[in-house]
N, CA, C and O atoms as a GROMACS GRO file, in nm:
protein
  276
    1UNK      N    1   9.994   8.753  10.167
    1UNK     CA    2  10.034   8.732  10.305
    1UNK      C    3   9.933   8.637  10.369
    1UNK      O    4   9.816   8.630  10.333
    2UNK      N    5   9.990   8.563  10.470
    2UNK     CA    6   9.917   8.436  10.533
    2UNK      C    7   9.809   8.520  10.630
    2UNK      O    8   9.815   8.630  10.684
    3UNK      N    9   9.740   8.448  10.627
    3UNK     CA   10   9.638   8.486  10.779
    3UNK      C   11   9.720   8.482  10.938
    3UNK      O   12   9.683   8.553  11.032
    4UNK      N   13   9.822   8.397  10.944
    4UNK     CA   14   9.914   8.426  11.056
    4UNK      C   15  10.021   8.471  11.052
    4UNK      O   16  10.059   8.503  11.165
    5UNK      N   17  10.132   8.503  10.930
    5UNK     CA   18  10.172   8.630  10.921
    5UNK      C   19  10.112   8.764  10.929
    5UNK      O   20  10.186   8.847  10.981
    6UNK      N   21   9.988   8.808  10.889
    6UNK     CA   22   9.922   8.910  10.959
    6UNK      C   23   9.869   8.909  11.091
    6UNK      O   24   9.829   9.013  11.143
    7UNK      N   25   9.867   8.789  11.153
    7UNK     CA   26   9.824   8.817  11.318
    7UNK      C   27   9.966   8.862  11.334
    7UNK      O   28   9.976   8.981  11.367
    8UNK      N   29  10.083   8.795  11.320
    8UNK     CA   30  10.198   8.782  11.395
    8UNK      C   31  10.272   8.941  11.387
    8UNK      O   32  10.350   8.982  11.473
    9UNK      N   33  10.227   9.027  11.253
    9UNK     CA   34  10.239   9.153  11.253
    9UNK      C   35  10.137   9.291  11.304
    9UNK      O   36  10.158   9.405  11.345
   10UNK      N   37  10.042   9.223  11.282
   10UNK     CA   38   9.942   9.282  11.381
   10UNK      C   39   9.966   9.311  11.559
   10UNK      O   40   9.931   9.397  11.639
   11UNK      N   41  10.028   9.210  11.561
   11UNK     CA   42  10.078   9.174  11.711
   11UNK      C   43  10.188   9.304  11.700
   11UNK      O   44  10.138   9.416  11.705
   12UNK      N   45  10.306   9.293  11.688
   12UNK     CA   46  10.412   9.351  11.678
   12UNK      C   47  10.402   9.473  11.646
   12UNK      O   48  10.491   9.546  11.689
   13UNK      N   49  10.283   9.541  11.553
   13UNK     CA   50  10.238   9.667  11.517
   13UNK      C   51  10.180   9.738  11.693
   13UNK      O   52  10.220   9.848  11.730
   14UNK      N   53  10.091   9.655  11.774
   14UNK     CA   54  10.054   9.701  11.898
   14UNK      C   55  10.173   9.732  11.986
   14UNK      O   56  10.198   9.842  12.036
   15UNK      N   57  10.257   9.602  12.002
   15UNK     CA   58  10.343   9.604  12.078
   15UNK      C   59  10.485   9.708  12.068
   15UNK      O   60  10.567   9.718  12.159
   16UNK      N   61  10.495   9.808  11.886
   16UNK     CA   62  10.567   9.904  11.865
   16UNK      C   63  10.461   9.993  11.922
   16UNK      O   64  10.519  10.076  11.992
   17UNK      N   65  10.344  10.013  11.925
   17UNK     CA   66  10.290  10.132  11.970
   17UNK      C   67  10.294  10.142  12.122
   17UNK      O   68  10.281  10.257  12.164
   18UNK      N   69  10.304  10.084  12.180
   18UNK     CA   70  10.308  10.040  12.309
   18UNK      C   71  10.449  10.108  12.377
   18UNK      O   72  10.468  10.171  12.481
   19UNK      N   73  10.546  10.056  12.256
   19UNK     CA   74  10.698  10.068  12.334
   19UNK      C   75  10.687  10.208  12.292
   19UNK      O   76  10.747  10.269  12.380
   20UNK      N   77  10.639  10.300  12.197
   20UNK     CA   78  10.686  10.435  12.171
   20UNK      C   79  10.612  10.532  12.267
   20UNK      O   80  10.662  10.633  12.315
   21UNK      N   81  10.481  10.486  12.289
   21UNK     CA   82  10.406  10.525  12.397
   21UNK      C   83  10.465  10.551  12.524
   21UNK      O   84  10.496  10.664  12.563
   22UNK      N   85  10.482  10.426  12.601
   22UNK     CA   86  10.570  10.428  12.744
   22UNK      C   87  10.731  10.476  12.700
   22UNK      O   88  10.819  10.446  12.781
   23UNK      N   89  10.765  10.539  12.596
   23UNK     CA   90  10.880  10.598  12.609
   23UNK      C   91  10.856  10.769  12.569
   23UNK      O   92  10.946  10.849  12.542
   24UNK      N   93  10.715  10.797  12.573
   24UNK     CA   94  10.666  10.936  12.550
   24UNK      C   95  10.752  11.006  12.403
   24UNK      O   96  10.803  11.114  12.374
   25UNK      N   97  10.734  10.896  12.348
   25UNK     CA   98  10.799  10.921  12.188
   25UNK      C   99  10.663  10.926  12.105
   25UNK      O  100  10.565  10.865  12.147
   26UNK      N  101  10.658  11.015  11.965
   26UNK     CA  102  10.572  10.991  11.906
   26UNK      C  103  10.573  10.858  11.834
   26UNK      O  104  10.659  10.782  11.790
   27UNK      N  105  10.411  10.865  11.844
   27UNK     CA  106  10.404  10.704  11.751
   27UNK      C  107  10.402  10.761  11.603
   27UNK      O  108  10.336  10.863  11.583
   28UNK      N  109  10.472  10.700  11.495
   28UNK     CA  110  10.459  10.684  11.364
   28UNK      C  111  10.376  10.619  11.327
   28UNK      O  112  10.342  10.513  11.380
   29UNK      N  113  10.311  10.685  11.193
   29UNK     CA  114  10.205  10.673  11.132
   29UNK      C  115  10.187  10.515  11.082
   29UNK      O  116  10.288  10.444  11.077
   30UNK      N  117  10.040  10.456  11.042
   30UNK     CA  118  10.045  10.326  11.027
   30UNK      C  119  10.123  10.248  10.944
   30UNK      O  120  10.160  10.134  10.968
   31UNK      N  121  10.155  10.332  10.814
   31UNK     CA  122  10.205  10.277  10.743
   31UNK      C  123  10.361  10.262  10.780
   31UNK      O  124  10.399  10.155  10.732
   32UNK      N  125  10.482  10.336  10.857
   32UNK     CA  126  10.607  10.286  10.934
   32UNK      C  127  10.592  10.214  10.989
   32UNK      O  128  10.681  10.129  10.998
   33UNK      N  129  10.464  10.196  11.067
   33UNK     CA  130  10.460  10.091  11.196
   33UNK      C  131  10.425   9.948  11.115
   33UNK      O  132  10.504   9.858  11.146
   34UNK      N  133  10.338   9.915  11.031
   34UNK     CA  134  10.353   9.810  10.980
   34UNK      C  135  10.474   9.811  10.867
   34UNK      O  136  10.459   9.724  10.782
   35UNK      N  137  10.574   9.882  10.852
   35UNK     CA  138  10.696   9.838  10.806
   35UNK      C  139  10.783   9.758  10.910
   35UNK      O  140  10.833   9.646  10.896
   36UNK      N  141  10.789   9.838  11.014
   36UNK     CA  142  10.828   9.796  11.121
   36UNK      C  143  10.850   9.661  11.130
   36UNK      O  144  10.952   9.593  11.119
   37UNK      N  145  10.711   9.629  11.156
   37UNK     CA  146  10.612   9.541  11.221
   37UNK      C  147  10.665   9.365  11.113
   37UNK      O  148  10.700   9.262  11.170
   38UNK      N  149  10.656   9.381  10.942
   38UNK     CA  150  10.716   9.313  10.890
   38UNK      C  151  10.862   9.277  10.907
   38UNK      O  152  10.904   9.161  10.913
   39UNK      N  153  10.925   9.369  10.912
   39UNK     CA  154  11.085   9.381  10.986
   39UNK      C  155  11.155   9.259  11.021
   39UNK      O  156  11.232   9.170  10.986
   40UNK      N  157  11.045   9.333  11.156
   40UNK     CA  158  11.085   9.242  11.277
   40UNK      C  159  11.025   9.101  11.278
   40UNK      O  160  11.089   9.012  11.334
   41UNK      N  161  10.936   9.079  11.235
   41UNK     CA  162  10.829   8.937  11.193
   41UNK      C  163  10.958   8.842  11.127
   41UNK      O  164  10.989   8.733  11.174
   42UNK      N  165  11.038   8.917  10.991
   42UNK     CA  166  11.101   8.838  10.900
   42UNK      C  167  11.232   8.794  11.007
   42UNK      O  168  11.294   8.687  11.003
   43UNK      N  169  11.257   8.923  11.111
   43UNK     CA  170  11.388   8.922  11.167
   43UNK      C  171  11.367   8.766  11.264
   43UNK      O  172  11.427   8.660  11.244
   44UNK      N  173  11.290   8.785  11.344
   44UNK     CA  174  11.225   8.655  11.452
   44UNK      C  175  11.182   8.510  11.362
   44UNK      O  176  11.176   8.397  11.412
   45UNK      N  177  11.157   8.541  11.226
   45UNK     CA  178  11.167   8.408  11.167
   45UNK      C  179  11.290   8.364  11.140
   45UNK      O  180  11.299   8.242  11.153
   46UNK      N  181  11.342   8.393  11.122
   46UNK     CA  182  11.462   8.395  11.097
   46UNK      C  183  11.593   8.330  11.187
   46UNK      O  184  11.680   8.245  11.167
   47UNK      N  185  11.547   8.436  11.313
   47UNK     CA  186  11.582   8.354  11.466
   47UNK      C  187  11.537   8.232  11.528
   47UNK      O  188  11.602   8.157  11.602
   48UNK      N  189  11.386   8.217  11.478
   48UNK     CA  190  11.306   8.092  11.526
   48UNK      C  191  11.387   7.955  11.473
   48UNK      O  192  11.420   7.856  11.538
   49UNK      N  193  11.406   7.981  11.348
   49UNK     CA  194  11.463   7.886  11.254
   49UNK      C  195  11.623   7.811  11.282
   49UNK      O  196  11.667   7.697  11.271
   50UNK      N  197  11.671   7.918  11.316
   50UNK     CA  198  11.827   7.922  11.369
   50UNK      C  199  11.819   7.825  11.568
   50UNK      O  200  11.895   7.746  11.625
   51UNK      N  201  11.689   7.891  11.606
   51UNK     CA  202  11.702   7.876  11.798
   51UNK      C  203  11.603   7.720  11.776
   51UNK      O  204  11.644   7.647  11.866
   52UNK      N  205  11.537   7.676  11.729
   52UNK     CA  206  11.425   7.603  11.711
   52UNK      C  207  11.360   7.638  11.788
   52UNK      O  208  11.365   7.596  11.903
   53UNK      N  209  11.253   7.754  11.733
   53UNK     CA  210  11.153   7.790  11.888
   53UNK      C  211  11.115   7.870  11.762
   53UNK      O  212  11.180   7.918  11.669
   54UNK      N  213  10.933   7.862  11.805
   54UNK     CA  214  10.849   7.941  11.725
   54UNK      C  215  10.809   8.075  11.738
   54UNK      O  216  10.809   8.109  11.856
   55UNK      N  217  10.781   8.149  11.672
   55UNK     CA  218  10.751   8.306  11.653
   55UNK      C  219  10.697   8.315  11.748
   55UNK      O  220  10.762   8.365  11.838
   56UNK      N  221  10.551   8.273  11.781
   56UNK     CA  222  10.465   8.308  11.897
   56UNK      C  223  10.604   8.320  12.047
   56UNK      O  224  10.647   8.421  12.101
   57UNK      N  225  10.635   8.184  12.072
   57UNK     CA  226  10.723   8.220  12.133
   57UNK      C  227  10.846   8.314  12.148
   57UNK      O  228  10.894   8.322  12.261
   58UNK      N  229  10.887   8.363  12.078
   58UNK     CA  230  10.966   8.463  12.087
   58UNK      C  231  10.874   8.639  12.082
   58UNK      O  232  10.915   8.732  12.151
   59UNK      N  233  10.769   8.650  12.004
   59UNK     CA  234  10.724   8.775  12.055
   59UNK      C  235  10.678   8.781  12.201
   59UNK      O  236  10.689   8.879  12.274
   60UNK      N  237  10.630   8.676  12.232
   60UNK     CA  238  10.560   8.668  12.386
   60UNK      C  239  10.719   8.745  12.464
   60UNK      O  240  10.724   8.850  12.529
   61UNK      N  241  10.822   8.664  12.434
   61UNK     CA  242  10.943   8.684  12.526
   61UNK      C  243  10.970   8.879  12.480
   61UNK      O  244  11.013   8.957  12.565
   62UNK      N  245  10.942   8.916  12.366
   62UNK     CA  246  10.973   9.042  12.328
   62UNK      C  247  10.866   9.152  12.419
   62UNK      O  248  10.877   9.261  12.474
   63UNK      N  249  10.769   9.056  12.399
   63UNK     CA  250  10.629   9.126  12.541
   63UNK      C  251  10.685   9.164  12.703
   63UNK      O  252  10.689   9.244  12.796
   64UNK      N  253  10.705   9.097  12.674
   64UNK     CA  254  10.763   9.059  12.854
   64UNK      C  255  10.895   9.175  12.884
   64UNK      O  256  10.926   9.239  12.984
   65UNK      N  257  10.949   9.167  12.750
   65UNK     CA  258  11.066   9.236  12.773
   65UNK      C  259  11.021   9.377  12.794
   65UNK      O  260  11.073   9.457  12.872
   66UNK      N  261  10.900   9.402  12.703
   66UNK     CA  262  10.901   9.551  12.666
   66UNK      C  263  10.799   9.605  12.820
   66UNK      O  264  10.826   9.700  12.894
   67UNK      N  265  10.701   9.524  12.829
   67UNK     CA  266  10.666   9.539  12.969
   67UNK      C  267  10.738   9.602  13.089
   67UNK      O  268  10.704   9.694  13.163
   68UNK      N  269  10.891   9.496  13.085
   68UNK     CA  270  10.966   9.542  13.208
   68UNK      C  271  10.989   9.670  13.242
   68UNK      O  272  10.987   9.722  13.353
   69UNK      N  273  11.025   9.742  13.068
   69UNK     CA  274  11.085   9.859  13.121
   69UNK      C  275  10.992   9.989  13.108
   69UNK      O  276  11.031  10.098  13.150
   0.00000   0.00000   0.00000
């Protein structure tokens, strides 16, 4: 794994703990959460590729989202 595929899941690993947190859900253990965390990384590349817009940019927008609520 790249050095920025692991930031970019690293990222996404906080930002699932975050959303299970403010929904007073338990958080799952590290090893789900970085399943997770790859998931969604492959899912947003995937989208990046299709939208032309880069990962960073789209988790930031997934930030924002999860913030709101």
């Amino acid at each position: 794994m790249g050095f920025i595929r692991d930031q970019e899941e690293r990222l996404v690993v906080g930002l699932l703990t975050a959303k299970y947190q403010k929904k007073n859900l338990p958080v799952p253990d590290i090893c789900e959460l970085k399943r997770q965390a790859a998931r969604i990384v492959d899912e947003t590349h995937g989208i990046a590729r299709e939208r032309g817009k880069n990962v960073l940019s789209i988790v930031k927008d997934m930030a924002k989202e999860i913030r709101k609520k």
